[in-house]
N, C-alpha and C positions, 0 to 999 in steps of 0.2 A: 721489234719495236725500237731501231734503233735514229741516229739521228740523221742518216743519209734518206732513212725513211721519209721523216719527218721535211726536211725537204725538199724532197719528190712532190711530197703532198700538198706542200703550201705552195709549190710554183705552180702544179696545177688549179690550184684553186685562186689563186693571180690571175694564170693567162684566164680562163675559162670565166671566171668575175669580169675580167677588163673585154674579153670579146663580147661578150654576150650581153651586156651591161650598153655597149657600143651599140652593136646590132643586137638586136631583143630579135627581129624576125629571124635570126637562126634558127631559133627554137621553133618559131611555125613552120618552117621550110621543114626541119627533124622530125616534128610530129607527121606533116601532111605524107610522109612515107609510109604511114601505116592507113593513111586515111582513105578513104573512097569514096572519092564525088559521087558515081554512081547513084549509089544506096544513102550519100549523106549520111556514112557511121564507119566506127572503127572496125572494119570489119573482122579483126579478130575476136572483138567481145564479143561474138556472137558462137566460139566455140566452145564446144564442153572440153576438148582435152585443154584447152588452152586455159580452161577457168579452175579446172581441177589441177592443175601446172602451177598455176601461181598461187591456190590454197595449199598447196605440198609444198612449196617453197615454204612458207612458215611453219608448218609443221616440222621441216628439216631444222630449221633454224631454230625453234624454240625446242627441240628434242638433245639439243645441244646444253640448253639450260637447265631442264628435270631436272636432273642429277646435284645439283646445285640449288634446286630451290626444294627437292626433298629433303635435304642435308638440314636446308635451312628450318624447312615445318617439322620435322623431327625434334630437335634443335629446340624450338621452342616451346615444344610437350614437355622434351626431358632433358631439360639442360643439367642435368647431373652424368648424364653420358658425352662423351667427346662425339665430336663431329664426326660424320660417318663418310667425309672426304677432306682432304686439306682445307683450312681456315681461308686462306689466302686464292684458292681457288674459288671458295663459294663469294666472298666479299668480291672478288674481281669481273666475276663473271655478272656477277645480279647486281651490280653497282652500274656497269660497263652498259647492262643493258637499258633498266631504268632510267639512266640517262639519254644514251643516245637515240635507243627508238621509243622512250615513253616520255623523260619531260621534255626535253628538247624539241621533238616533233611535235606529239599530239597534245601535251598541255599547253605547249609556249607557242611555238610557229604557226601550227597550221589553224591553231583558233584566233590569231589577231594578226595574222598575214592574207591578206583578204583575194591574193592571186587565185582567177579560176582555172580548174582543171581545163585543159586542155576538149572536152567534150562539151564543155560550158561556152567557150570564145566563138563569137559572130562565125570569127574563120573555118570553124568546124559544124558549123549549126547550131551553136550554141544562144543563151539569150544574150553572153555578158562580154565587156571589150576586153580584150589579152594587154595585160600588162606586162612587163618587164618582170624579172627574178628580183629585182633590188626594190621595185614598188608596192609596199604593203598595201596602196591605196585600190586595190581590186573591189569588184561586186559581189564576190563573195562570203556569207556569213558567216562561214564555221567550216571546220572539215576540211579547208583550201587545199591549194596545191601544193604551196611551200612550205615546207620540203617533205620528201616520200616518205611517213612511217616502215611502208613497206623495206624501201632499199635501204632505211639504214638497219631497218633488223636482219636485213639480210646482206647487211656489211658486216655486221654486228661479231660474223662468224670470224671473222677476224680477230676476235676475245680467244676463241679454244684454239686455234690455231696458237697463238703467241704461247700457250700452255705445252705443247706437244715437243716432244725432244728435240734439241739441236738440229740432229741427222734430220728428222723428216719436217722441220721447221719452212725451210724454204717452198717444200710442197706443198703443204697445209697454208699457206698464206696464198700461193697461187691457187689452189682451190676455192679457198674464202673470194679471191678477189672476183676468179670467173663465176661463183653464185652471186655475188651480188652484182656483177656485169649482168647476168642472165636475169636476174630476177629485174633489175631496174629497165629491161629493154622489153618485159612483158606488159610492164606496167605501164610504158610509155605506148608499145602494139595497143592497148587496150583503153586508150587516149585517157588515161589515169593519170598523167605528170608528165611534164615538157623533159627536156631532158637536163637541164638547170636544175630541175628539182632533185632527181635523182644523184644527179650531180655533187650537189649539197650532201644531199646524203650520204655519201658514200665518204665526203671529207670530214664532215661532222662527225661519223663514226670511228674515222681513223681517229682524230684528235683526242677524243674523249680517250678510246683505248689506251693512246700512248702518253695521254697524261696521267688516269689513273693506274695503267702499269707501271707508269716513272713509280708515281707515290706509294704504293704497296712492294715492290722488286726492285726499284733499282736507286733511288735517291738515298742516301746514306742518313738523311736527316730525317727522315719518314718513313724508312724502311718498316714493313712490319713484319711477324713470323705469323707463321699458324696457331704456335701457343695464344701469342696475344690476343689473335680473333675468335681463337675458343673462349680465350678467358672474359671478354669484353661482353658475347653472346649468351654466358651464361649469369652474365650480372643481370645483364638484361634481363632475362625471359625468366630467373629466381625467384619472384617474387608473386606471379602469376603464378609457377609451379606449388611453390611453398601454400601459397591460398586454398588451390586447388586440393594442395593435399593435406591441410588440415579440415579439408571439408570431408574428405575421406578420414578422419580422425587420426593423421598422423602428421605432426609436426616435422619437417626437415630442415628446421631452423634455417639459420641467414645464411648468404650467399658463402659458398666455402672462398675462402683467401686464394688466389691462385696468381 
């Protein structure tokens, strides 16, 4: 998560914004290579390993998060126990994610960016006209195309990676980045997102990462520790506890000072 990263990542998302923004029919021209006039469909959606491939892709990718979001439901039963992984890990990770593949995508974009999937446009038999990556003004109601839920949870994996040591640091981010290469080029086989879409995704997830890593690891005015995110989660979740267990008829009074 460093700054030569950072931009790598925004030149790409320049060139590929100003190309495709320019020419829009890029993106049909990329789709129609998975497409088949023939049969008039993608003909990859029509395979089973290929449909169990891209539900295993999220299983991969959210098997990354358990550990993290256990820590977390534990955590909230008995916040008088320490977190049962680093602070900083669970906050990064379920922060990281929530944003990038949950409000970002499926709360904010793809319900008032009205771009149709790619199976939807005239171009592919669809009922609706293809618009550009930049034009929220699509036919579509809800669910749209812009931008992939899918590829950025499965950029996303670019979260454990930045966790994993030095040494095998470089690895782990080329891994992340060929999963989410692979999983965004299923999605696109499967006329589920132009490749704009995926696109998006994949830089969206970066940014989120490496700004909330700045803010948690490495900015000296925000840095936080593990203590403090122990300490912060058991203020939290005290009070729920405490309720619960004077219902059990034992008081564990107020939040302990930490």
């Amino acid at each position: 998560m460093n700054r030569p990263a950072l931009i790598v990542v925004l030149v790409i998302a320049i060139v590929v914004g100003t190309v495709f923004g320019l020419h829009p029919e890029l993106d049909l021209r990329l789709s129609a290579q998975f497409y088949d006039p023939a049969t008039k469909a993608f003909s990859l959606k029509a395979s089973g390993f290929a449909s169990f491939s891209r539900f295993a892709a999220m299983w991969i990718a959210w098997a990354f998060a358990v550990p993290a979001i256990v820590a977390l439901v534990f955590k909230m039963f008995r916040p008088d126990r320490p977190l049962l992984i680093a602070g900083r890990t669970v906050a990064f990770l379920l922060i990281t994610l929530t944003l990038s593949a949950g409000i970002l995508t499926n709360l904010t974009f793809k319900q008032h960016w009205g771009r149709p999937r790619p199976v939807a446009v005239t171009e592919f038999n669809g009922p609706w006209k293809f618009v550009a990556w930049w034009d929220p003004r699509g036919q579509c109601p809800k669910n749209c195309s812009f931008f992939s839920g899918e590829g950025a949870t499965a950029f996303w994996t670019l979260a454990p990676a930045a966790l994993t040591p030095p040494a095998w640091r470089p690895l782990a981010y080329a891994g992340a980045v060929t999963f989410g290469v692979l999983t965004s080029l299923f999605r696109m086989a499967f006329g589920g997102h132009f490749f704009t879409d995926v696109a998006a995704a994949g830089i969206v997830a970066f940014l989120v990462i490496w700004l909330v890593h700045g803010y948690i690891y490495r900015w000296p005015s925000t840095r936080l520790s593990d203590a403090d995110i122990d300490a912060a989660l058991t203020r939290f979740a005290w009070p729920g506890y405490r309720m619960l267990q004077r219902w059990r008829g034992r008081d564990v009074g107020p939040a302990p000072l930490l």
